[in-house]
C-alpha positions as CSV (number, residue, x, y, z in Angstrom):
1,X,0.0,0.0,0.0
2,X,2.7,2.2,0.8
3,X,4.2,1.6,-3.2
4,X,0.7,2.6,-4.1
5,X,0.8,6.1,-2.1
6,X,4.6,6.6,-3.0
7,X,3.3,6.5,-6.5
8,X,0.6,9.0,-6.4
9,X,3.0,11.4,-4.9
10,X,5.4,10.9,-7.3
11,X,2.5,11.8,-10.1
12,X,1.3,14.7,-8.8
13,X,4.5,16.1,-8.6
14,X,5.1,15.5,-12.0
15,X,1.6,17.0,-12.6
16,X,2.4,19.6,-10.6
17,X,5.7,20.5,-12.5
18,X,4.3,20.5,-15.7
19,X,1.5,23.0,-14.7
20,X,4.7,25.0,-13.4
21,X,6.8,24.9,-16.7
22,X,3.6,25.9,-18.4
23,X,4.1,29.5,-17.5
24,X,0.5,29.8,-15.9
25,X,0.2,26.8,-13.1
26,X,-2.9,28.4,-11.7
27,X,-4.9,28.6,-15.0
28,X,-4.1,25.6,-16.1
29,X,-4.7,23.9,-12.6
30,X,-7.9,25.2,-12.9
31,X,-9.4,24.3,-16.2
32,X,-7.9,20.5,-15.2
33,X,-9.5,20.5,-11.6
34,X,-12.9,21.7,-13.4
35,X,-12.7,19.0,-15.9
36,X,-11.9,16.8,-13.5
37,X,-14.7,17.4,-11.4
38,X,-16.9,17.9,-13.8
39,X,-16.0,14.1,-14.7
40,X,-16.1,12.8,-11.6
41,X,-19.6,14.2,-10.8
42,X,-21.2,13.0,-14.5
43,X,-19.3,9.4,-13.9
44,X,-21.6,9.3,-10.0
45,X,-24.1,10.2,-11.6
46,X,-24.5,7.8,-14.2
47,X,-23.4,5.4,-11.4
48,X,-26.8,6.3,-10.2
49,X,-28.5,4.3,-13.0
50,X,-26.5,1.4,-12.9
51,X,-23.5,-0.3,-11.4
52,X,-21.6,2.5,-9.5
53,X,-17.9,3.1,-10.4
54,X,-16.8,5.7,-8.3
55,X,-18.0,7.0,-4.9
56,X,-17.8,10.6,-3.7
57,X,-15.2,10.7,-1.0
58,X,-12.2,12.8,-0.5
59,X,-9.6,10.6,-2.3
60,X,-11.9,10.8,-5.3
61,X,-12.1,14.4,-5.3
62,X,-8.8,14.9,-4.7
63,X,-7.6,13.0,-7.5
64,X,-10.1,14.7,-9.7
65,X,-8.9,18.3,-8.7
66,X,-5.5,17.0,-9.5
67,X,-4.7,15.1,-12.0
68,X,-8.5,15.8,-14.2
69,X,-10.4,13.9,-15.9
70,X,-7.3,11.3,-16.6
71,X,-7.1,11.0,-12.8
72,X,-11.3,10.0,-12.7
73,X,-10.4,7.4,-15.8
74,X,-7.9,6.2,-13.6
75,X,-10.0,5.6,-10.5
76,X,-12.7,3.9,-13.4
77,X,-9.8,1.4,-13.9
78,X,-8.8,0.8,-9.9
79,X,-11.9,0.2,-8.9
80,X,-12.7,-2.1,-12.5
81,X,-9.7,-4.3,-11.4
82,X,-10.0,-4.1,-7.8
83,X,-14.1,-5.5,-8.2
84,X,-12.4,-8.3,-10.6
């Protein structure tokens, strides 16, 4: 488990260093995070109607406001191959 969290740090501070060389961290930040959220919301939603992929929680959410909509496609995936 600690691997796991050793590599989520590890990508956010690549994400984060990107956003930095980009020559405007906040903007892009922000347009990602929205995304992101935006994702994360439609994908519960839809959950609602059928076999729920992602819960609301605050790991969730902070990998939304992170890493965007690739971060929600990523929790789609854990949670596919952690079900089986």
């Amino acid at each position: 488990m600690t691997l796991i969290y050793l590599a989520l740090a590890a990508a956010a501070a690549v994400m984060l260093a990107a956003y930095w060389q980009s020559g405007s961290f906040f903007r892009n930040w922000f347009s990602s995070a929205i995304t992101g959220l935006g994702g994360l919301l439609l994908s519960y939603a839809a959950g609602m109607l059928g076999l729920p992929l992602i819960t609301l929680g605050p790991t969730s959410v902070l990998m939304a406001g992170l890493f965007g909509l690739p971060g929600v496609i990523g929790l789609m995936l854990a949670q596919l191959l952690v079900r089986g």
